[in-house]
C-alpha positions as CSV (number, residue, x, y, z in Angstrom):
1,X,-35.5,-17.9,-70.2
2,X,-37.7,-15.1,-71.1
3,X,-35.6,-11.9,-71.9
4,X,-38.7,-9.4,-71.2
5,X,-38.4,-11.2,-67.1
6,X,-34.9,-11.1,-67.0
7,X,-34.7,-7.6,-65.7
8,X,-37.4,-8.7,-62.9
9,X,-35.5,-11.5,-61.8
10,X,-32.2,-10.0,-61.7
11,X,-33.7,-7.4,-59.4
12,X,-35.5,-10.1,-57.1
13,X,-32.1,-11.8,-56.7
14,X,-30.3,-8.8,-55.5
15,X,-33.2,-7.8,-53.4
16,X,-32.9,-11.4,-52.1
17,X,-29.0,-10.7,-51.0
18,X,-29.9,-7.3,-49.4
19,X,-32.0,-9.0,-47.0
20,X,-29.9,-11.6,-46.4
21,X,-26.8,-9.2,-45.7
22,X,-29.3,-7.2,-43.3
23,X,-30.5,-9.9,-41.4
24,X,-26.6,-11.2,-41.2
25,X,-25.4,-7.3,-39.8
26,X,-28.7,-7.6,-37.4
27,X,-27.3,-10.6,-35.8
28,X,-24.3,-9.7,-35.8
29,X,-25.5,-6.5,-34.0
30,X,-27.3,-8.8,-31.7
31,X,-24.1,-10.6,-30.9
32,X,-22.0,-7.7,-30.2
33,X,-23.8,-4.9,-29.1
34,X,-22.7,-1.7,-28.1
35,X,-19.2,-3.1,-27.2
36,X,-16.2,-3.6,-30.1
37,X,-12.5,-4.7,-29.0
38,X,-9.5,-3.7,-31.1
39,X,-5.6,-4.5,-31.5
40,X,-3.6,-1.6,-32.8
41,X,-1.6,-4.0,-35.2
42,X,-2.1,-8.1,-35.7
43,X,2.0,-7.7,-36.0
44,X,4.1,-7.5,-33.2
45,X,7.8,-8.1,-32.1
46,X,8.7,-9.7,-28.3
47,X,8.9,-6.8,-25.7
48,X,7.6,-4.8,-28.1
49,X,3.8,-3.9,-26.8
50,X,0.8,-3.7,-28.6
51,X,-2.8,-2.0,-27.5
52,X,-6.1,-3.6,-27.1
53,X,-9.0,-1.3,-27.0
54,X,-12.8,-2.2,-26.0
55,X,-15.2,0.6,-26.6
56,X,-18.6,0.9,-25.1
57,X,-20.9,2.9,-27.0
58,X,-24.3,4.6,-26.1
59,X,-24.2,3.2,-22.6
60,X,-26.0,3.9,-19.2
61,X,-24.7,1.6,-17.1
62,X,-21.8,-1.3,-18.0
63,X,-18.9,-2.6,-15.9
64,X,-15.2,-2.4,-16.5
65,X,-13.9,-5.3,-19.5
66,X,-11.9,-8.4,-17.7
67,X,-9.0,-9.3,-19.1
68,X,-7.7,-13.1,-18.9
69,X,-4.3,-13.5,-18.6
70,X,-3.0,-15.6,-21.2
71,X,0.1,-17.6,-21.3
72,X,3.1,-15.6,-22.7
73,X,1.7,-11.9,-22.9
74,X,2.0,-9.4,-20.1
75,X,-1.2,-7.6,-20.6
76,X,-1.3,-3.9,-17.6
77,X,-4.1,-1.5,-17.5
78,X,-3.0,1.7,-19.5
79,X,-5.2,3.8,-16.9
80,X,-8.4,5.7,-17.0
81,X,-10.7,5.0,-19.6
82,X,-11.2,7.9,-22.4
83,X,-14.1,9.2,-22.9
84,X,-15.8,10.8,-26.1
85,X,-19.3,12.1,-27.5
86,X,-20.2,13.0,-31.2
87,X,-23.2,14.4,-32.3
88,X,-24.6,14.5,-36.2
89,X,-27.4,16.3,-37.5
90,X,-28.9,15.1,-40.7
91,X,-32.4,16.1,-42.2
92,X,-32.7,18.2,-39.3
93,X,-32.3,15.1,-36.9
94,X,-30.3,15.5,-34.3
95,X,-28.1,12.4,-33.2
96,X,-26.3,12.4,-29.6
97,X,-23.6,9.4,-29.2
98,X,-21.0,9.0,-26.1
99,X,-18.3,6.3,-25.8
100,X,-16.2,5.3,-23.3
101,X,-12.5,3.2,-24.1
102,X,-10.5,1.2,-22.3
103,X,-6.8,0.3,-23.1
104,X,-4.8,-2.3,-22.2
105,X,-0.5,-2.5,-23.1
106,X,-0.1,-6.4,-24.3
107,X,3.2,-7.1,-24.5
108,X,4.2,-10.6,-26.1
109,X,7.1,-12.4,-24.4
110,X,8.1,-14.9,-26.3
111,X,7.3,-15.5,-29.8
112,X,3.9,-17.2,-31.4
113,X,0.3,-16.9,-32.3
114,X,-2.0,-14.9,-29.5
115,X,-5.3,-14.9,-29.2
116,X,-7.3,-12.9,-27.2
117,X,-10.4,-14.8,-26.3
118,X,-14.1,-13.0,-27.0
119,X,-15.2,-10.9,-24.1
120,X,-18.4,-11.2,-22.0
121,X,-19.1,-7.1,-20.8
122,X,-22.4,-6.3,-18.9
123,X,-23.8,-3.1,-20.4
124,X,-27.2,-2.1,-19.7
125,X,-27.7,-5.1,-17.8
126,X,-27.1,-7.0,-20.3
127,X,-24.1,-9.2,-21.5
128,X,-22.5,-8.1,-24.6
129,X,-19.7,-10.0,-26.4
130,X,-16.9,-9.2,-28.9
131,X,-15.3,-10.6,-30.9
132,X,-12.1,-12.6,-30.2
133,X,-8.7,-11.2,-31.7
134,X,-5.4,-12.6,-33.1
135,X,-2.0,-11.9,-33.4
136,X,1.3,-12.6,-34.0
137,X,4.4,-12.1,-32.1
138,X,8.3,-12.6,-33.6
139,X,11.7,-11.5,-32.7
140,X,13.7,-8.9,-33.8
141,X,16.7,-10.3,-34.8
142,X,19.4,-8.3,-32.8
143,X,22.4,-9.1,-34.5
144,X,25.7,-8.0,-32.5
145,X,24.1,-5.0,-31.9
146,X,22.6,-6.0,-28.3
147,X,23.5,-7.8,-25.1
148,X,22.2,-8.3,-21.8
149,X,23.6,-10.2,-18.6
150,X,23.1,-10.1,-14.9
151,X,26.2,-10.9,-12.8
152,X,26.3,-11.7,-8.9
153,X,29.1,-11.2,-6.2
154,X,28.9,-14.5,-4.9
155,X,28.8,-18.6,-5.9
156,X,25.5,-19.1,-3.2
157,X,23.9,-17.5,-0.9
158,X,21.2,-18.4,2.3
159,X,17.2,-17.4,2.0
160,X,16.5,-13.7,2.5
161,X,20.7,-12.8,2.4
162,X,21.0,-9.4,0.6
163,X,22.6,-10.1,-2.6
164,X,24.3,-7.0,-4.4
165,X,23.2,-7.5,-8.1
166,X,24.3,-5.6,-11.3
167,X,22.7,-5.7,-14.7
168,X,24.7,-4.8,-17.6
169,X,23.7,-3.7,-21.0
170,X,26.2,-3.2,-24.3
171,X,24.7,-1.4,-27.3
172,X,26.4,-1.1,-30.4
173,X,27.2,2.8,-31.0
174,X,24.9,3.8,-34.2
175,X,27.6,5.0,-36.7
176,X,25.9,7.3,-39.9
177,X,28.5,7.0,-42.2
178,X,26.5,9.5,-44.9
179,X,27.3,12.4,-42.5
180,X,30.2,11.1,-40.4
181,X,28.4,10.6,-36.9
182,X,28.7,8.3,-34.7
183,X,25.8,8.8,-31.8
184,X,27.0,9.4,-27.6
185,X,26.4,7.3,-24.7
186,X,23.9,9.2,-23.7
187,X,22.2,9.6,-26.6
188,X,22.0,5.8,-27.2
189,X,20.2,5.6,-23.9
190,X,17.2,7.7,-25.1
191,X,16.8,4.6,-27.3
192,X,16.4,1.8,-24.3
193,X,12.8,1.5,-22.9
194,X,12.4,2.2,-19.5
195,X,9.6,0.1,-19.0
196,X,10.1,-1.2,-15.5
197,X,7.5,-4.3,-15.9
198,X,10.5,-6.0,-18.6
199,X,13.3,-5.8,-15.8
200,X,12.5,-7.5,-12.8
201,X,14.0,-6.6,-10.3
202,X,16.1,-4.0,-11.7
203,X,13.1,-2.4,-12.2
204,X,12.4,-0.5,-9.4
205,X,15.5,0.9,-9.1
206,X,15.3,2.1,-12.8
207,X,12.2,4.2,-12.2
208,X,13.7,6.3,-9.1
209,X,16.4,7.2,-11.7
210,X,14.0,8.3,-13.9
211,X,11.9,10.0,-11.7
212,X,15.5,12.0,-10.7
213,X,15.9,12.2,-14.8
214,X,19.3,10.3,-14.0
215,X,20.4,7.4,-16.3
216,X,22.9,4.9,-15.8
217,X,26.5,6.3,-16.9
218,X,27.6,4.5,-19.9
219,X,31.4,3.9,-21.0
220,X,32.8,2.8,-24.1
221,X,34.5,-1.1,-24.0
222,X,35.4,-3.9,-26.1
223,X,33.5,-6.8,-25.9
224,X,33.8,-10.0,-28.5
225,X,30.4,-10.3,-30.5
226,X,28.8,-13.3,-31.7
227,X,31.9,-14.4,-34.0
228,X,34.7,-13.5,-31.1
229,X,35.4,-10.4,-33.0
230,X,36.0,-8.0,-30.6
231,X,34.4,-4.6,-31.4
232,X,33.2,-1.2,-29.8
233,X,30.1,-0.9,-27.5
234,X,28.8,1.1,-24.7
235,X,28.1,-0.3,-21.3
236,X,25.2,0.6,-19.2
237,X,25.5,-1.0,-15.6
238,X,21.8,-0.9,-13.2
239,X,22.8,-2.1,-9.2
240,X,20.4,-2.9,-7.0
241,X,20.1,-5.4,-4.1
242,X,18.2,-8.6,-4.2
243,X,16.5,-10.8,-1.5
244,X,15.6,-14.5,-2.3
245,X,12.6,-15.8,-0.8
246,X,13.1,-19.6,-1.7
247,X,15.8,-21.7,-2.1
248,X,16.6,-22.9,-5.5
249,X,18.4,-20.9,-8.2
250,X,18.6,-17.2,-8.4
251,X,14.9,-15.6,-9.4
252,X,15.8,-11.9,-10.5
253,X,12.6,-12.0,-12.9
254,X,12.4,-12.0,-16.5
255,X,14.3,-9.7,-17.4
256,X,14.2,-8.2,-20.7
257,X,15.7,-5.1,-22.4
258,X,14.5,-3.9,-25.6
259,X,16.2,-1.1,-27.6
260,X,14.4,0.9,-30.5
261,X,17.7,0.7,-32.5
262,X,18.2,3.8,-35.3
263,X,18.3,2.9,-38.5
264,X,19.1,6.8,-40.0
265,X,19.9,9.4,-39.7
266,X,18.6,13.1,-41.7
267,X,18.0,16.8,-41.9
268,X,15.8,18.3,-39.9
269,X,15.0,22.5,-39.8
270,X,15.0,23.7,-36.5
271,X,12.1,25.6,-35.2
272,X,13.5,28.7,-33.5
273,X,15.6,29.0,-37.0
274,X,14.7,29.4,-40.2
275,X,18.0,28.3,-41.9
276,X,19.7,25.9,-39.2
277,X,19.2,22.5,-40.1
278,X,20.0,19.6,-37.5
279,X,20.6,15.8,-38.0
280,X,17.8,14.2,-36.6
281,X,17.1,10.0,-36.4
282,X,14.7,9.4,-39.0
283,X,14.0,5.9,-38.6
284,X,14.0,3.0,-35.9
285,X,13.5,-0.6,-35.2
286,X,13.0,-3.1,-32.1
287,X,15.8,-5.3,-30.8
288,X,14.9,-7.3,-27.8
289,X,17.9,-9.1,-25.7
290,X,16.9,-11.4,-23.0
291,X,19.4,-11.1,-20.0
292,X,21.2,-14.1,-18.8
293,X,20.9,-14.7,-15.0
294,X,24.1,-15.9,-12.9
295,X,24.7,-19.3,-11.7
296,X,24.2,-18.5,-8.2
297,X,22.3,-21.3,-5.6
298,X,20.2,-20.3,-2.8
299,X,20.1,-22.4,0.2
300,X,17.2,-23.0,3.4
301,X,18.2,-21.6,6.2
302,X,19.4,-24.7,8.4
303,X,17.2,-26.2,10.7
304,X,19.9,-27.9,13.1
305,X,20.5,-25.8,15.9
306,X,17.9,-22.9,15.3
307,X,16.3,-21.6,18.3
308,X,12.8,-21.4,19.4
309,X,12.7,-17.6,19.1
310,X,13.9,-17.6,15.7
311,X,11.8,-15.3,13.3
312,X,13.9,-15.6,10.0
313,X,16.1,-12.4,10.6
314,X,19.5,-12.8,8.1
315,X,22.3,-10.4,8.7
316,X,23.7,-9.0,11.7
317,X,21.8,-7.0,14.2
318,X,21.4,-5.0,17.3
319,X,18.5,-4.6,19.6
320,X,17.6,-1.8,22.0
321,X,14.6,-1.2,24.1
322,X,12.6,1.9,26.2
323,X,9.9,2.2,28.7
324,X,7.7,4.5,30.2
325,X,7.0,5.4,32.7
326,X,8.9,3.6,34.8
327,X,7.7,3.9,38.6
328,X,4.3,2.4,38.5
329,X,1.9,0.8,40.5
330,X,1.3,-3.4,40.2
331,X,-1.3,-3.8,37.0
332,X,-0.6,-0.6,35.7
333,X,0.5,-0.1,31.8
334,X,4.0,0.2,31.0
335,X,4.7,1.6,27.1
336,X,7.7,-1.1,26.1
337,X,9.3,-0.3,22.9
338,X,11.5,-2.0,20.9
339,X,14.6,-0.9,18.5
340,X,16.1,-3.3,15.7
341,X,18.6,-1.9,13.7
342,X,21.0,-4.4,10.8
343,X,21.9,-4.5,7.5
344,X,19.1,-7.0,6.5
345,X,16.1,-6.3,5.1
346,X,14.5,-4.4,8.3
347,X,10.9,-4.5,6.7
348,X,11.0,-8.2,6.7
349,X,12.2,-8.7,10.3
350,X,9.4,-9.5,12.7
351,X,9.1,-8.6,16.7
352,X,10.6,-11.1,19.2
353,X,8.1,-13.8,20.6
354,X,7.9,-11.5,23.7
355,X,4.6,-13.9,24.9
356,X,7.1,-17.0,24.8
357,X,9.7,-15.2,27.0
358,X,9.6,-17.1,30.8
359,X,11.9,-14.2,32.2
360,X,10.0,-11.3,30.7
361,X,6.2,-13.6,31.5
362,X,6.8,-14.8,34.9
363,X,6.8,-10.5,36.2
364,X,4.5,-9.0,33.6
365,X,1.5,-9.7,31.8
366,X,2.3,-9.8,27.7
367,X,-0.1,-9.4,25.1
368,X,-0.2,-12.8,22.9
369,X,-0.4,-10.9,19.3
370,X,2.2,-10.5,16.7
371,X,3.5,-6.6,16.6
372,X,3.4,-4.4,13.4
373,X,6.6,-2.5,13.6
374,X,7.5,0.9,11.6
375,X,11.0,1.5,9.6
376,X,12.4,5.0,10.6
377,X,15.5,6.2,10.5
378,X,17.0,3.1,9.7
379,X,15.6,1.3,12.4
380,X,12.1,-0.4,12.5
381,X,10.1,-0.1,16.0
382,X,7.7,-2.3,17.4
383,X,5.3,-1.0,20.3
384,X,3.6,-2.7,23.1
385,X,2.2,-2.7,26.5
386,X,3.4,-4.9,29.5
387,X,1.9,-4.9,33.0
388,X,3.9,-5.9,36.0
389,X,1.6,-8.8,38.3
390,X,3.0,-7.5,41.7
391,X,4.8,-4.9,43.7
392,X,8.8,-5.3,44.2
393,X,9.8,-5.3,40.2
394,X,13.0,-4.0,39.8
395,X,13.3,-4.4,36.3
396,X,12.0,-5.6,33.1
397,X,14.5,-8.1,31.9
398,X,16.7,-8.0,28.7
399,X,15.0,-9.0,25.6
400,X,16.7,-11.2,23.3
401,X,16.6,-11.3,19.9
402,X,17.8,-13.9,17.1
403,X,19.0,-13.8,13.7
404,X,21.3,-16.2,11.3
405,X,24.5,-14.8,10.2
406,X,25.4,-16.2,6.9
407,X,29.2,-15.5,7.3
408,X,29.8,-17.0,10.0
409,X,26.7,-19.8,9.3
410,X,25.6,-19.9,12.3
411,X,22.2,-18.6,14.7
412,X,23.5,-15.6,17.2
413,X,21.4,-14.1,19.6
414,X,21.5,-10.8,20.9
415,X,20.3,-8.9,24.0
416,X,18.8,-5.6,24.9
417,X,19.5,-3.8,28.4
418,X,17.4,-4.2,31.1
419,X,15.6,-1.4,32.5
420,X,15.2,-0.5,35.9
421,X,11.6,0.6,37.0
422,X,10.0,0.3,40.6
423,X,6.5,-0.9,40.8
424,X,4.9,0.0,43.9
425,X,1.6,-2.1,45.9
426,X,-1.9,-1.1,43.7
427,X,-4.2,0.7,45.1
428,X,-7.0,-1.5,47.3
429,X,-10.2,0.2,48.2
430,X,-11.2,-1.2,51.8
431,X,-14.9,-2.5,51.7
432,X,-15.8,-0.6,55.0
433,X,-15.1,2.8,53.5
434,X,-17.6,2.5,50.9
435,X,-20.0,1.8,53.9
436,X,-21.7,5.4,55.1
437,X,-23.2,6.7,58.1
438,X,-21.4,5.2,61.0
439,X,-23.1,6.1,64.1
440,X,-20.8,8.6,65.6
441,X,-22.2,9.2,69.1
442,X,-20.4,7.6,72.1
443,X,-21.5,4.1,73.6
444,X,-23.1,3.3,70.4
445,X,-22.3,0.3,68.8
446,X,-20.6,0.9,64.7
447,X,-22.8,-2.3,64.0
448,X,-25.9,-0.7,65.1
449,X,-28.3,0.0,62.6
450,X,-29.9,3.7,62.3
451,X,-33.1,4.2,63.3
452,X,-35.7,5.4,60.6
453,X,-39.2,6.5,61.9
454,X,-42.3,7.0,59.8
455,X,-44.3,9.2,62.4
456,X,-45.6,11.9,61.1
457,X,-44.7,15.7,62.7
458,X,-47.0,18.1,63.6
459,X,-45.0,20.5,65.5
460,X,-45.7,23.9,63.8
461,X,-41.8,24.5,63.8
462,X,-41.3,22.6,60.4
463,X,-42.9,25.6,58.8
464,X,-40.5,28.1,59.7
465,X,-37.6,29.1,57.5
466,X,-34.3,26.7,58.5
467,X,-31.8,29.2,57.0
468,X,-31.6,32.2,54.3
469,X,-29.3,32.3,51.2
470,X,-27.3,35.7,50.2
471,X,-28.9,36.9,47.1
472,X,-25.6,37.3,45.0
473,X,-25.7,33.7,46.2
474,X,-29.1,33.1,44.6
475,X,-28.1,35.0,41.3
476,X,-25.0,32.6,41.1
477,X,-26.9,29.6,41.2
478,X,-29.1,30.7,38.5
479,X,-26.4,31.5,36.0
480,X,-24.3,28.7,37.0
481,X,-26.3,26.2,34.3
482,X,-26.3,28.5,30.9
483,X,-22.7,29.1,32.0
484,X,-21.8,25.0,32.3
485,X,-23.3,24.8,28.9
486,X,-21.4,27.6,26.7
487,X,-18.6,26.5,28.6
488,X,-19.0,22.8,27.7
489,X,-19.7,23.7,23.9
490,X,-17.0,26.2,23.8
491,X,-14.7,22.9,25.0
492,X,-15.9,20.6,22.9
493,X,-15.7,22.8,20.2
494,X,-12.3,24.1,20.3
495,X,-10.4,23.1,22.5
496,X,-10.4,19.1,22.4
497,X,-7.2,18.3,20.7
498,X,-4.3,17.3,22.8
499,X,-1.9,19.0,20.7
500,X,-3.8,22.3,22.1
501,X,-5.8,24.8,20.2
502,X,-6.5,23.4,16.9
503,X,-9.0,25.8,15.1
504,X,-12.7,25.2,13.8
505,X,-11.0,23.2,10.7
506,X,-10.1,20.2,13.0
507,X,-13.3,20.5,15.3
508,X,-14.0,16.8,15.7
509,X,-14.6,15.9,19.1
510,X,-14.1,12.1,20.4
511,X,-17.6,11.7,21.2
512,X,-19.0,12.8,17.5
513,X,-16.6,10.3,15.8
514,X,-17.8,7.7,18.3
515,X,-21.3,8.4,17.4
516,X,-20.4,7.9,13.6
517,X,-19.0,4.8,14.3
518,X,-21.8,3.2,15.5
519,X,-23.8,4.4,12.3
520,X,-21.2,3.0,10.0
521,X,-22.7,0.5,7.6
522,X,-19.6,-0.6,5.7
523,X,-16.0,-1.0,6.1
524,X,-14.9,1.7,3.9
525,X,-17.7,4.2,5.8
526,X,-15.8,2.9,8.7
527,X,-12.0,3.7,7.7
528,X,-13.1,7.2,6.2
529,X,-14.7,8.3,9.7
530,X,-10.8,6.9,11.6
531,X,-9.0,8.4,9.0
532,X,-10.9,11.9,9.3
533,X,-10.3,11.5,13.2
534,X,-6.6,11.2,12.9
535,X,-6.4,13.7,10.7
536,X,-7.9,15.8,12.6
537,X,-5.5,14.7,15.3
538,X,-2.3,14.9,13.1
539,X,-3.4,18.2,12.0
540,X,-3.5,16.9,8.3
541,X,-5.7,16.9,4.9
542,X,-7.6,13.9,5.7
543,X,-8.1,13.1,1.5
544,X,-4.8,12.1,1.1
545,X,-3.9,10.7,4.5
546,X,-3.2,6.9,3.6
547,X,-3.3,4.0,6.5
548,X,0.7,4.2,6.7
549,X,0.8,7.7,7.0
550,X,-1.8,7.7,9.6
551,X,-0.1,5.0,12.1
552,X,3.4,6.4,11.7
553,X,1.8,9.9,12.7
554,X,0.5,9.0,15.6
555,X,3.7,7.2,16.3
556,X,5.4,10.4,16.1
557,X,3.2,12.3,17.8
558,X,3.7,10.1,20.9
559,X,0.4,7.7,20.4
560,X,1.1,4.2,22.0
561,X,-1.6,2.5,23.2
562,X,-4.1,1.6,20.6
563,X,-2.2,2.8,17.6
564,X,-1.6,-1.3,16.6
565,X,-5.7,-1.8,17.2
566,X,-6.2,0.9,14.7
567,X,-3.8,0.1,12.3
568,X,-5.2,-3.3,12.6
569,X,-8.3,-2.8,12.2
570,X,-8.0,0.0,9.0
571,X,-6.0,-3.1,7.5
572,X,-9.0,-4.8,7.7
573,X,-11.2,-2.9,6.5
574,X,-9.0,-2.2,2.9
575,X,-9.5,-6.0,2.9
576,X,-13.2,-6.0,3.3
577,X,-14.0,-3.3,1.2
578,X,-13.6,-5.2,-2.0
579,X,-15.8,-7.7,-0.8
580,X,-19.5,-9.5,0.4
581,X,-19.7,-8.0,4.1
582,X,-22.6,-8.8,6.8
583,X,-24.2,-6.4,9.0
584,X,-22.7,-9.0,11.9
585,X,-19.0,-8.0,10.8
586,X,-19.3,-4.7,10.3
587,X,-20.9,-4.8,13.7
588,X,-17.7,-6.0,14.9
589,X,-15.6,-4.2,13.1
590,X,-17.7,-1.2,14.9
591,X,-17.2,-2.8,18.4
592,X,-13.4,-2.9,17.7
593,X,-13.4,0.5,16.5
594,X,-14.6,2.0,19.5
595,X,-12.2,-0.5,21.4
596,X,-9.1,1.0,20.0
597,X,-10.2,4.8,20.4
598,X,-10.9,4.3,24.0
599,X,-7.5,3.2,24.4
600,X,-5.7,5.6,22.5
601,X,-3.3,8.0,24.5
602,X,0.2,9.1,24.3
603,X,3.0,9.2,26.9
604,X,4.3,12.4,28.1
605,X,7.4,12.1,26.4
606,X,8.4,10.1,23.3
607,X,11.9,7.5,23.7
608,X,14.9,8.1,21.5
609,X,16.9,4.7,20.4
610,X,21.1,4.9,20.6
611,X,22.8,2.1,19.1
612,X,26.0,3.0,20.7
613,X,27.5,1.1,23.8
């Protein structure tokens, strides 16, 4: 080759690979976008988590990443996205960038190779992809320093018995035998993650003791390690109560404990003191024990002997019920409440069939619906209303109510006391008194028709005056309309609330919020304009006021009838809101709306339940 073209060619060639490493970033560009995902390490350990990160940059419309799930990882949101903006000036050019980051906790459950698949992201309506990420997961090896076990009162228990549960944890005490320390029970905890997700259904009862900033008490104990040696370790016991929902072995959830275990301990100066030094853990690492769950069988309720009014109640009960009023008239509404009280799980027990019931059916008319009850007080309350079909009812009849007792393994049924209430004859309006202008003069017939005559009077006496008015009578009379109308306004606008005076702030009157309603395009328009109206009627910020909080107020405040309806129908509507609606539904939702305001009212007084005999 020529030398004196060498030079050139050297320069075409790397002029060649420039273009070929921009036109390989511009596609890449292309593929990815604006969007890049992220794993803050490709290492993990099991229970150990890990964050993923997808960043949208430079965006002005783009919809929240979806996350797969994906077969040994527990992936939760880690909240509200982040948001940033940078802007760089160069040459007198201004540059303005924004980004907005989601983050995800991924947690790896059992050891292996992870990958996150690439993500499809709509930004700027367009669909951006990133790039797919991998990772490994492996165990910490825990040595004798960590064990985990769940233990159980009893050999087998029946579907939806409460089963007292307790999970136990031994650390190994971290001795520093540089400085002679050996660390507490308590300061070994501050080393356990709290992470509720990793302990089933210890869980829950973990995060109230946090939330108290209580832990469980640890003691020291001897317990044999992996050789049979024993040695020293503190114990950490968690109680809480369980409920199986199937029968088969014991489900507790995957329960999981992971301990970031010291590994040193060093000085550290203190920083209210410029001498003092303290002993301070300078390094730790992940151990991860997987708790064993007890042998215990749950067993199906039996199916010989159950009774038709059987609901799936486990325990042992009572039942209780109120009424009012109770001296009606035939057809009229009586409020019929309804106490259970046991040591099951009262949020699980459902209302007696009352539809099903020939003695309470054959004397009242029962709503065929199933009946949301509230837990208060240790009891939960269902509501309803019955209507008596004739006069003569003495009483409304005792209503049973069945449940399985698992000690004795067999179906008991229990009964309220009847209540006494006298229902009088309805009122019947007679067809002849809606029937006017009986001929009241003697020897006339009352079938005889008046006599109307179209002659036309020319007697001069139709012009005179028939009778004068007073003029304060006059004046009256003139005022009387402005006056209706203040006092109308003044009415609507104060002083509509039941509860009595209730201020400007809670100025909502029934027939505004039934005008709303029939303007409401959506569901969740819909449950904003019932949820302002009870607040307004509990007296309450109507922002925070959630659907629970709203029927159990109007519970308390004495609401009965149409307090279900509504809590129905704002049930509803959470379900709706996340999805395709038609005008024709919302329409109905509407209709029923206005339904269940028309029939809400309270009693005059509110029942009190007494489970003593």
């Amino acid at each position: 080759m020529n030398t004196t073209r060498k030079p050139f060619f050297i320069a075409a060639l790397l002029a060649t690979f420039l273009c070929a490493g921009t036109t390989s970033a511009f596609a890449q560009s292309q593929t990815e976008g604006n969007v890049t995902a992220s794993l803050s390490s490709r290492e993990a350990y099991v229970g150990v988590p890990i964050t993923l990160r997808v960043e949208i940059a430079d965006a002005t419309a783009h919809e929240v990443p979806e996350i797969p799930s994906i077969d040994g990882l527990r992936i939760e949101s880690m909240g509200s996205p982040s948001r940033s903006s940078q802007t760089t000036i160069i040459n007198g050019r201004r540059t303005d960038s924004e980004s907005v980051t989601y983050a995800w906790r991924v947690t790896p459950r059992e050891v292996g190779r992870f990958v996150i698949p690439a993500l499809d992201v709509p930004v700027n309506g367009q669909t951006q992809r990133t790039r797919s990420l991998t990772f490994v997961a492996t165990k910490s090896e825990t040595g004798d320093l960590l064990f985990a076990e769940v233990s159980g009162a009893e050999d087998s228990i029946y579907v939806g018995q409460a089963l007292p549960v307790t999970l136990k944890i031994w650390v190994k005490p971290f001795r520093d035998a540089q400085h002679g320390v050996t660390l507490s029970e308590g300061d070994m905890w501050q080393f356990v993650s709290e992470d509720p997700t990793s302990l089933g259904v210890f869980g829950e009862r973990l995060a109230e003791m946090s939330q108290s900033r209580e832990h469980p008490g640890g003691r020291e104990v001897l317990r044999k390690d992996s050789n049979g040696n024993e040695r020293s370790y503190y114990l950490y016991e968690i109680e809480t109560t369980y409920y199986p929902k199937r029968p088969g072995a014991i489900a507790v959830g995957d329960v999981q404990v992971v301990v970031s275990y010291p590994t040193g301990l060093g000085r550290s100066r203190d920083l209210f003191s410029m001498f003092e030094q303290r002993l301070a853990v300078t390094g730790t690492r992940p151990v991860v024990a997987d708790a064993t769950a007890p042998a215990i069988e749950v067993l199906p309720v039996p199916q010989e002997g159950r009774p038709a009014d059987y609901r799936g109640a486990i325990g042992r009960y009572d039942i209780v019920t109120h009424a009012l009023p109770t001296q009606v008239k035939a057809g009229d509404p009586i409020t019929l409440q309804i106490g259970i009280h046991g040591d099951g799980p009262l949020d699980l027990v459902q209302a007696p069939p009352l539809a099903e019931l020939p003695e309470l059916t054959k004397s009242f008319r029962v709503p065929n619906e199933s009946l949301a009850g509230i837990v208060e007080n240790g009891i939960k309350v269902f509501t309803t209303s019955v209507r008596p079909q004739r006069e003569g009812i003495t009483e409304i009849p005792a209503i049973p109510f069945t449940y399985f007792d698992p000690n004795q393994e067999e179906f008991i049924t229990v009964r309220s006391r009847p209540i006494e209430i006298h229902v009088d004859k309805a009122d019947i309006l007679e067809l002849t008194s809606v029937v006017g202008d009986r001929r009241a003069d003697v020897g006339t017939p009352e079938s005889a028709a008046p006599v109307i005559s179209f002659e036309n009077v020319s007697d001069t006496s139709v012009l005179r005056s028939q009778s004068s008015l007073p003029m304060w009578l006059v004046l009256l009379v003139l005022l009387a309309a402005p006056l209706a109308f203040v006092g109308t306004w003044f009415v609507r606008r104060f002083w509509w609330s039941e509860a009595g005076w209730a201020g400007p702030q809670f100025a909502r009157p029934l027939t505004l919020t039934r005008r709303a309603i029939t303007t409401a395009r959506t569901p969740q328009e819909l449950s904003t304009i019932l949820r302002r109206f009870i607040a307004d009627r509990l007296q309450v910020t109507p922002e925070s006021l959630t659907r629970t909080e709203a029927i159990y107020g109007l519970r308390q405040r004495g609401y009965v009838d149409g307090v279900s309806e509504l809590n129905d129908l704002l049930a509803q509507c959470e379900r709706m809101e996340y999805a395709p609606v038609a005008s024709a539904d919302v329409n109905q939702l509407n209709t029923q709306a206005l339904s269940a305001l028309n029939q809400l009212k309270r009693p005059a007084t509110s029942p009190r339940f007494s489970f003593t005999h």
